[in-house]
TORLUM-104683 format. One record per residue: residue in three letters; x, y, z of N, C-alpha, C, O in turn. Coordinates in steps of 0.2 Angstrom, whole numbers, plus 5000, padded with zeros to 4 digits. Example, Ala and Ser with C-alpha at 12.3 -4.5 7.8 and 13.67 -1.06 7.14 Angstrom:
<recs>
[rec 'ALA'; [5066; 4972; 5039]; [5062; 4978; 5039]; [5066; 4984; 5039]; [5071; 4983; 5042]];
[rec 'SER'; [5064; 4989; 5035]; [5068; 4995; 5036]; [5064; 5000; 5039]; [5067; 5006; 5040]];
</recs>
This chain:
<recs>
[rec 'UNK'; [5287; 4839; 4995]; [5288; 4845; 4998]; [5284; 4850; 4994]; [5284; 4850; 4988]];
[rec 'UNK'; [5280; 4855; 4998]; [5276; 4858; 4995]; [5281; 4865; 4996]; [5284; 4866; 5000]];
[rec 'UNK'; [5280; 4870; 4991]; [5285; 4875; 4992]; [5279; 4880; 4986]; [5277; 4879; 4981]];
[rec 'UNK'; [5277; 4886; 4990]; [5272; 4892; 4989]; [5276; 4898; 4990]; [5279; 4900; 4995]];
[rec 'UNK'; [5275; 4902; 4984]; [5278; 4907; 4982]; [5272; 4911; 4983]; [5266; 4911; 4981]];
[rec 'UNK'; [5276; 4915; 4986]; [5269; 4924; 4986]; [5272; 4929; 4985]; [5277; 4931; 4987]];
[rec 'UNK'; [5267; 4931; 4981]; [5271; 4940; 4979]; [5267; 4944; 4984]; [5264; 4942; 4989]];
[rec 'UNK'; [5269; 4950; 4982]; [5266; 4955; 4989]; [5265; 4959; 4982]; [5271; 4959; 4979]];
[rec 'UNK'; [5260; 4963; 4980]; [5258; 4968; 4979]; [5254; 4972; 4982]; [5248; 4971; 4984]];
[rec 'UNK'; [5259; 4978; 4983]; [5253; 4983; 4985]; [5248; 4987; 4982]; [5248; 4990; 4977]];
[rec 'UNK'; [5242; 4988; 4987]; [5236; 4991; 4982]; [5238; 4998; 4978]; [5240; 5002; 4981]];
[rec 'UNK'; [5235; 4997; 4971]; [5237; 5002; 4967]; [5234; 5011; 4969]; [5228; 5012; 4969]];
[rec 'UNK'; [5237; 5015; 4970]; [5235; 5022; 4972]; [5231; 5027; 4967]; [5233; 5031; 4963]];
[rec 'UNK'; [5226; 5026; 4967]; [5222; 5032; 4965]; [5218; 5039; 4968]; [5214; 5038; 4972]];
[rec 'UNK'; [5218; 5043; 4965]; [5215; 5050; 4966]; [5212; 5053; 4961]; [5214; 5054; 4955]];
[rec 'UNK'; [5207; 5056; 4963]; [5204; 5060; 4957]; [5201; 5066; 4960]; [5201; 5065; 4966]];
[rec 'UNK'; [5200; 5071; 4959]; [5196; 5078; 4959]; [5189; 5079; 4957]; [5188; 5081; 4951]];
[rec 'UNK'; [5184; 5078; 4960]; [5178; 5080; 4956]; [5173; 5083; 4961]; [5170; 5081; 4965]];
[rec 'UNK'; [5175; 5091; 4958]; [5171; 5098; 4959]; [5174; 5098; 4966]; [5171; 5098; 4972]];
[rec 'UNK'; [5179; 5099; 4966]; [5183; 5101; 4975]; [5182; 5095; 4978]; [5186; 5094; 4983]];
[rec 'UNK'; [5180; 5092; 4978]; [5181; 5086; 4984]; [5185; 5082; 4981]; [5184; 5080; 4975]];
[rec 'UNK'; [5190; 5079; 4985]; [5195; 5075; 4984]; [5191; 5067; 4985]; [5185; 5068; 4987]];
[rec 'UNK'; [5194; 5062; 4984]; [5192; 5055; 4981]; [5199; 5052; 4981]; [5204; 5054; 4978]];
[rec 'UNK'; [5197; 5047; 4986]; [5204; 5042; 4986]; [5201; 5036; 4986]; [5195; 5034; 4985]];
[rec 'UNK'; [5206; 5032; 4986]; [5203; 5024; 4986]; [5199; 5021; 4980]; [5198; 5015; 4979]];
[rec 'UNK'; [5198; 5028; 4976]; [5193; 5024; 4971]; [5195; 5020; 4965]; [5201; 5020; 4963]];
[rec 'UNK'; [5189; 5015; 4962]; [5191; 5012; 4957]; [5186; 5013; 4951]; [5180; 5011; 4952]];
[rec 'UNK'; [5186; 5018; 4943]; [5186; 5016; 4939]; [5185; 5017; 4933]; [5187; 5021; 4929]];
[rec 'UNK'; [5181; 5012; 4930]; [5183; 5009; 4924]; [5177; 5012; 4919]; [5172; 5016; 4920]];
[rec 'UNK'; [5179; 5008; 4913]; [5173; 5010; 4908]; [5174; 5004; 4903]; [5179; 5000; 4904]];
[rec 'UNK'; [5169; 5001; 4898]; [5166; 4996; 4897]; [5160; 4996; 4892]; [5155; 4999; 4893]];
[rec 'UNK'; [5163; 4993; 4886]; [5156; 4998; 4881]; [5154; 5003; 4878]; [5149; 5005; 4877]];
[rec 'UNK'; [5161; 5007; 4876]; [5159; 5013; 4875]; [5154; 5017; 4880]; [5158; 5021; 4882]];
[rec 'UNK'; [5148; 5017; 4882]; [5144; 5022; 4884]; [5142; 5018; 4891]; [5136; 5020; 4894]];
[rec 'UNK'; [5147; 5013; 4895]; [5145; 5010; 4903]; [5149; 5011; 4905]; [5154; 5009; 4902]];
[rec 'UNK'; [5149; 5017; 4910]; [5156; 5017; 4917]; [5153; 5016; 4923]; [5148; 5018; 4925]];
[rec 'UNK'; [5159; 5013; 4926]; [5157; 5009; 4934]; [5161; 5016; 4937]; [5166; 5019; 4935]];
[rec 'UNK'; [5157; 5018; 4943]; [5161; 5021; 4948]; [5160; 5016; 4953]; [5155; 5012; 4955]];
[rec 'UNK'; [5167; 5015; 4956]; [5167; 5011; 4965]; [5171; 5016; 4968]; [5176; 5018; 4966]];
[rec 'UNK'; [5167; 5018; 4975]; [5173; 5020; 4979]; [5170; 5018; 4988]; [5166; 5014; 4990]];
[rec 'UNK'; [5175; 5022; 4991]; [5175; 5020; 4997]; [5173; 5025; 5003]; [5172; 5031; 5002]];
[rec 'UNK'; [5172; 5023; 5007]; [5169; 5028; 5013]; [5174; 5033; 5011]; [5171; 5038; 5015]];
[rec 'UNK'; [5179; 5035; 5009]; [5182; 5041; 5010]; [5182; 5047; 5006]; [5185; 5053; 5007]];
[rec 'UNK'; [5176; 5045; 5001]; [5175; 5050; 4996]; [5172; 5057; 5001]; [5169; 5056; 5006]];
[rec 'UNK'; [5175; 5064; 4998]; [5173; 5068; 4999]; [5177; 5070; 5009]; [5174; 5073; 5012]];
[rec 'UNK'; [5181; 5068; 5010]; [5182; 5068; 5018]; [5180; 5074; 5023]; [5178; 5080; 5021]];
[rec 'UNK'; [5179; 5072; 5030]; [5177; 5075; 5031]; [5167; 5074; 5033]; [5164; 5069; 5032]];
[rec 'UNK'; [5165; 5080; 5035]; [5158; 5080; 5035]; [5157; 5090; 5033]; [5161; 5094; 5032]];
[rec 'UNK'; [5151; 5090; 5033]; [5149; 5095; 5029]; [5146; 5101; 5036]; [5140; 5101; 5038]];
[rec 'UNK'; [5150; 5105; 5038]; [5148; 5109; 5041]; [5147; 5117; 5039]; [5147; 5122; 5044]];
[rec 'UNK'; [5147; 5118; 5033]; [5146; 5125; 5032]; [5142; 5122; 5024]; [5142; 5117; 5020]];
[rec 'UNK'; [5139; 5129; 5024]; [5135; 5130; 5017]; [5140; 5129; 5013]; [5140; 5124; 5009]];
[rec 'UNK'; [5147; 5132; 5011]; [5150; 5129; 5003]; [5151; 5120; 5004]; [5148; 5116; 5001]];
[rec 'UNK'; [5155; 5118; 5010]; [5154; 5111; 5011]; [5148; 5108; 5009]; [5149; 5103; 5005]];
[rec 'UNK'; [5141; 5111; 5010]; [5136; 5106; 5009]; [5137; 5105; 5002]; [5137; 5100; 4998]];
[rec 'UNK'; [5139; 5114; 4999]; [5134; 5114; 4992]; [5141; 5108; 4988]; [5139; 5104; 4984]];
[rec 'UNK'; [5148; 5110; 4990]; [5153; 5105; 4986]; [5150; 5097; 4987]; [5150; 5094; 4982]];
[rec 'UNK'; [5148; 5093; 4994]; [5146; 5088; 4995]; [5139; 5087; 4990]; [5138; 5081; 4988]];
[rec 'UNK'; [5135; 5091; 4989]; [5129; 5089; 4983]; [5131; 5091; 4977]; [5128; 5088; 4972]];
[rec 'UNK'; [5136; 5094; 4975]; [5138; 5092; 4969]; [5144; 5086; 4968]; [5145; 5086; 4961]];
[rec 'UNK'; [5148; 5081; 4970]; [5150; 5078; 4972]; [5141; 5069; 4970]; [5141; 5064; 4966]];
[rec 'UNK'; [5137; 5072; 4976]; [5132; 5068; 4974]; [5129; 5065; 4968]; [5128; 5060; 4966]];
[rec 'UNK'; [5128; 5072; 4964]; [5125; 5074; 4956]; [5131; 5070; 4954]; [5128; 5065; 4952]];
[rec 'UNK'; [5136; 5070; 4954]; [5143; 5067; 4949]; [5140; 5060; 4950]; [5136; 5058; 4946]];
[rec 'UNK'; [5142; 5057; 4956]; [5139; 5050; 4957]; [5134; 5049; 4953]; [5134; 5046; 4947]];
[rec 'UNK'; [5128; 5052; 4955]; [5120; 5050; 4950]; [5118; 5049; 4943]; [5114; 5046; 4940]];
[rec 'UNK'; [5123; 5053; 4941]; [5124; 5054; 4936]; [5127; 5049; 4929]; [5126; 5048; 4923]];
[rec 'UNK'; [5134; 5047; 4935]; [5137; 5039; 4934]; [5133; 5034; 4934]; [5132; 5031; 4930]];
[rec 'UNK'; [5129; 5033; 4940]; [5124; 5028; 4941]; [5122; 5023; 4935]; [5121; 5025; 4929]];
[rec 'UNK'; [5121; 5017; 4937]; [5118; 5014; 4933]; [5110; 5011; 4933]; [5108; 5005; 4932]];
[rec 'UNK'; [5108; 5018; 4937]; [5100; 5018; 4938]; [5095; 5019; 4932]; [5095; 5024; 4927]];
[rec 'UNK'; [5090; 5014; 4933]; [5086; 5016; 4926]; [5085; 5022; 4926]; [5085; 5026; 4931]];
[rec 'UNK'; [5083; 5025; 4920]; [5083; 5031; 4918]; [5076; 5036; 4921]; [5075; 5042; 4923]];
[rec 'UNK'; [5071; 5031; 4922]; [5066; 5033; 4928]; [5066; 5036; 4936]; [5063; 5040; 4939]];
[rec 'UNK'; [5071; 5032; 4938]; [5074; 5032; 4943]; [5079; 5036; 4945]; [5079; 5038; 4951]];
[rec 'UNK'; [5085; 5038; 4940]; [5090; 5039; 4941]; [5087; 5050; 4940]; [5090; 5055; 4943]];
[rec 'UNK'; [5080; 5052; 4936]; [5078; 5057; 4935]; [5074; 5059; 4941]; [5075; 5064; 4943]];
[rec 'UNK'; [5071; 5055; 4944]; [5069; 5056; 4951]; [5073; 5057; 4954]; [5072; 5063; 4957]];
[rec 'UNK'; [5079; 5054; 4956]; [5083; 5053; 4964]; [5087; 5063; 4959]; [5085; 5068; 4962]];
[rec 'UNK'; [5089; 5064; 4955]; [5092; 5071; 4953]; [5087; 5077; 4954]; [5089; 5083; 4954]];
[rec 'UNK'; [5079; 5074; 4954]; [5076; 5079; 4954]; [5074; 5082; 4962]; [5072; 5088; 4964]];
[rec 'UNK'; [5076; 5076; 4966]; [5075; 5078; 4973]; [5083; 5083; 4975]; [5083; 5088; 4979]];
[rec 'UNK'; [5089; 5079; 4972]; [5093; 5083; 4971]; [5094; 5089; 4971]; [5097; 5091; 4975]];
[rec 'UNK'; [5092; 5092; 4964]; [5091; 5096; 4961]; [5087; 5103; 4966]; [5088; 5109; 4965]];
[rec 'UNK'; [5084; 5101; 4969]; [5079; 5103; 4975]; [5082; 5106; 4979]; [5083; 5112; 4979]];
[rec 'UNK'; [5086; 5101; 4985]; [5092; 5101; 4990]; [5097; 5107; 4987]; [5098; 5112; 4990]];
[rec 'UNK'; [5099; 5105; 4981]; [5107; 5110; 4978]; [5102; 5115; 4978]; [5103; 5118; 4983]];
[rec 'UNK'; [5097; 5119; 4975]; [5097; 5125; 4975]; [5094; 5128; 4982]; [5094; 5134; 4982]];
[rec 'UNK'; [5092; 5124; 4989]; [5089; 5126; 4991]; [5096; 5128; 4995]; [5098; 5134; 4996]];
[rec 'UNK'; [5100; 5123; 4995]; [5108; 5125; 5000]; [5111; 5130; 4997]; [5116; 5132; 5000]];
[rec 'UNK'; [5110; 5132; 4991]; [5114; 5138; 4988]; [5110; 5145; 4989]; [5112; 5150; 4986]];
[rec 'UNK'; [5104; 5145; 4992]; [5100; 5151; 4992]; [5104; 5156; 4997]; [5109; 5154; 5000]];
[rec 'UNK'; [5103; 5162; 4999]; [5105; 5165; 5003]; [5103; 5164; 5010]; [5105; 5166; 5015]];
[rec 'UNK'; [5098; 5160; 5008]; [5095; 5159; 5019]; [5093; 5152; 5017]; [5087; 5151; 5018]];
[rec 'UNK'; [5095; 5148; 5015]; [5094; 5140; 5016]; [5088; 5137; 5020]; [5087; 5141; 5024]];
[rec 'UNK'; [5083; 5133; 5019]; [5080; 5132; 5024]; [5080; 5123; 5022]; [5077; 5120; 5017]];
[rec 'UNK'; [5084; 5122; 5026]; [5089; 5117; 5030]; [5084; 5110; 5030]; [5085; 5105; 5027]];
[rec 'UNK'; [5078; 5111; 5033]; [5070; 5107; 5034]; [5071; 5107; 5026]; [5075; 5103; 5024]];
[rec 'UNK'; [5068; 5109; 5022]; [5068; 5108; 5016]; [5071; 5103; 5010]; [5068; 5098; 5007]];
[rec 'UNK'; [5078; 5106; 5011]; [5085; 5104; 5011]; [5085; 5095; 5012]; [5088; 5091; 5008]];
[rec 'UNK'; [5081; 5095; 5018]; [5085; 5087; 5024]; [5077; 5083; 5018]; [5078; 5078; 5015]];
[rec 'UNK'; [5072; 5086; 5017]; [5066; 5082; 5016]; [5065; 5081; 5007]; [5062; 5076; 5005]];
[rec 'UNK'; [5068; 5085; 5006]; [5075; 5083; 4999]; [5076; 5076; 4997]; [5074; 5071; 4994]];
[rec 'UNK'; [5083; 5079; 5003]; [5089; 5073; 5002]; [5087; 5066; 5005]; [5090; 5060; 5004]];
[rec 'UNK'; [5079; 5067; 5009]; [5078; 5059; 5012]; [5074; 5055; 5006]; [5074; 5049; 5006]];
[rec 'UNK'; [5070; 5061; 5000]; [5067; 5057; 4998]; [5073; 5054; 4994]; [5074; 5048; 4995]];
[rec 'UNK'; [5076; 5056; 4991]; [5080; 5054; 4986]; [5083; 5047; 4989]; [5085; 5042; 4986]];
[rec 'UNK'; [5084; 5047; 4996]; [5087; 5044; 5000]; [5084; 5036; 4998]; [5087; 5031; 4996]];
[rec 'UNK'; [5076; 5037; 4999]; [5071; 5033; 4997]; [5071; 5031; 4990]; [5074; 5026; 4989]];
[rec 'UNK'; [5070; 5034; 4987]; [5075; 5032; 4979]; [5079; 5027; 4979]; [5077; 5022; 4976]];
[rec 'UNK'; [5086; 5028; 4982]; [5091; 5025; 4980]; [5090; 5018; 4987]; [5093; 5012; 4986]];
[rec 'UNK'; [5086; 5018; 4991]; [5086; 5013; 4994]; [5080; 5009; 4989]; [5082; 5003; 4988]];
[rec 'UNK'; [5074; 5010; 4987]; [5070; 5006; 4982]; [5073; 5000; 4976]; [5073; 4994; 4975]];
[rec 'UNK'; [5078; 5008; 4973]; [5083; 5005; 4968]; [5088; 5000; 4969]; [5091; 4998; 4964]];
[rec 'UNK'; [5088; 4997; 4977]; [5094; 4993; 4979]; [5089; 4989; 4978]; [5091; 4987; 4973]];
[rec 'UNK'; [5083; 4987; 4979]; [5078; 4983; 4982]; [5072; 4978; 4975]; [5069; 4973; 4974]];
[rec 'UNK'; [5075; 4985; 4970]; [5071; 4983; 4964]; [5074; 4984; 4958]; [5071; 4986; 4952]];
[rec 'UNK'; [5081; 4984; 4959]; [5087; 4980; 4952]; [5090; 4977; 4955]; [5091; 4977; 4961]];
[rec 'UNK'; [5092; 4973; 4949]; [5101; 4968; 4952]; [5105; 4973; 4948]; [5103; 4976; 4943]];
[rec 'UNK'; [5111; 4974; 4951]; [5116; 4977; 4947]; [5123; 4976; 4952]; [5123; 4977; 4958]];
[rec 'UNK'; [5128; 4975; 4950]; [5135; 4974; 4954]; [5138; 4981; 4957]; [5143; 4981; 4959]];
[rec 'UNK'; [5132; 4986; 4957]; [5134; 4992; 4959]; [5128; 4992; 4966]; [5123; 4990; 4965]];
[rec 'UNK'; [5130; 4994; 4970]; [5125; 4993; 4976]; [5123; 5002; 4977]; [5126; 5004; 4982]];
[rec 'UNK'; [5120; 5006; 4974]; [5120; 5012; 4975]; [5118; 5016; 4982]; [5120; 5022; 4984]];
[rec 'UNK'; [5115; 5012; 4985]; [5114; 5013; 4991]; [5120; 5015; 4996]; [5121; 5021; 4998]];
[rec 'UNK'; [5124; 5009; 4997]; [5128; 5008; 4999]; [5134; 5013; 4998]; [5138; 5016; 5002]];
[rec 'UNK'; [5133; 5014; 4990]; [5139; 5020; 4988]; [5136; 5026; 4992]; [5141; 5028; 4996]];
[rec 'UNK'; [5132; 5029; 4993]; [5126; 5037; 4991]; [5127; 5038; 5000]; [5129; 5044; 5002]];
[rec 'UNK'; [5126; 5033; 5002]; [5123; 5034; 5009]; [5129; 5037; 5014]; [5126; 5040; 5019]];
[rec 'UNK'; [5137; 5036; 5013]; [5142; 5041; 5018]; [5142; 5047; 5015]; [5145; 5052; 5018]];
[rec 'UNK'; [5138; 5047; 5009]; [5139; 5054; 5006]; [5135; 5058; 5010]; [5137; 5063; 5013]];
[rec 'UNK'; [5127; 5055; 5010]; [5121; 5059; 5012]; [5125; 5060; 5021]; [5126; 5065; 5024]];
[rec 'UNK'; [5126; 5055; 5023]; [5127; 5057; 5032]; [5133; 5061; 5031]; [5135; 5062; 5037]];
[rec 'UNK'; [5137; 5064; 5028]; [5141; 5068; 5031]; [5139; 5075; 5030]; [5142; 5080; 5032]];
[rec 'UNK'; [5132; 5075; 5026]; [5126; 5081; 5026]; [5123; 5083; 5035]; [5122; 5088; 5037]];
[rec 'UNK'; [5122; 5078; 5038]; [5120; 5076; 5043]; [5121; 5084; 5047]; [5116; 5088; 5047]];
[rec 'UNK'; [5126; 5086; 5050]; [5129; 5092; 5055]; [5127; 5096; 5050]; [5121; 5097; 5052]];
[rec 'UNK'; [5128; 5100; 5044]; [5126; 5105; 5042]; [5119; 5107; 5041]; [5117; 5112; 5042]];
[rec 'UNK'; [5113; 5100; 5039]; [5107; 5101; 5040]; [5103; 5100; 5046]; [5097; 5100; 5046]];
[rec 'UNK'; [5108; 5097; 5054]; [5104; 5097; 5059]; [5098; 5091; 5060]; [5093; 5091; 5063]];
[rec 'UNK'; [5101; 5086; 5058]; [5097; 5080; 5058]; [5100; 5076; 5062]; [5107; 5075; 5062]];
[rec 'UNK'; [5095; 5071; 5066]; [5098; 5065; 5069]; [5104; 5061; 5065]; [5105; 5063; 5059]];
[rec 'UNK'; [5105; 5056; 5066]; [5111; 5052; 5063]; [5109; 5046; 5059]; [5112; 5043; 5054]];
[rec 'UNK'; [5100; 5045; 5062]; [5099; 5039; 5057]; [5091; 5044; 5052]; [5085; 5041; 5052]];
[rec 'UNK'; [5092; 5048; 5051]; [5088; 5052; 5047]; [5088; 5050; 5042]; [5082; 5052; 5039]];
[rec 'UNK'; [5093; 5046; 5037]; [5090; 5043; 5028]; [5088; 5037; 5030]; [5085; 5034; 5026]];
[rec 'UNK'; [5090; 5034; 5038]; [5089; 5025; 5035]; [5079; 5024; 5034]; [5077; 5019; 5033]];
</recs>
């Protein structure tokens, strides 16, 4: 007689705040003194970004991610500098949105190279990418504009 015990735990509840956008679902850790994992889930930041504070909370939200990143340091200064681009052009008094979008594609291209030419158990693409498309309505671009 074979007799199988299962426990049921439920998944453990996390939230965090980082720069007004709320973050559920996530997970993480640290490792080494000076490596931290961020993992989260399509749910970071909810929502989509339909007004200029929206955009500018969702590109700072982004910087926190890249920041975390465990992009080489070549790469990870690139993808910030295209950033860095985008947040101030969305925080200008007259945005110019073309700008803005041609920005956040390159950076887009960055973090898609960076899938392609590290290994790492962090897939940043894959993290970066519900972040960049919920920019999408507020900068007035098609829907497959980062792929």
């Amino acid at each position: 007689m074979l007799i199988v015990d299962t426990m049921s735990n439920p998944p453990s509840s996390q939230s965090i705040n980082i720069h007004g956008s709320n973050v559920s679902g996530a997970q993480i850790g640290q490792a080494e003194r000076d490596v931290t994992q961020v993992q989260t889930d399509q749910s970071v930041a909810q929502g989509v970004a339909n007004t200029q504070a929206e955009a500018i909370a969702l590109l700072a939200t982004l910087e926190a991610h890249l920041q975390q990143s465990l992009l080489p340091i070549g790469q990870r200064d690139k993808a910030l500098s295209y950033l860095s681009a985008a947040k101030t052009e969305a925080a200008s008094e007259s945005p110019d949105k073309d700008f803005a979008a041609i920005s956040l594609k390159k950076l887009a291209g960055v973090l898609q190279d960076a899938n392609e030419s590290i290994e790492t158990s962090q897939n940043i693409w894959a993290n970066m990418k519900p972040l960049l498309e919920k920019l999408l309505p507020w900068l007035g671009v098609a829907a497959g504009f980062f792929v």
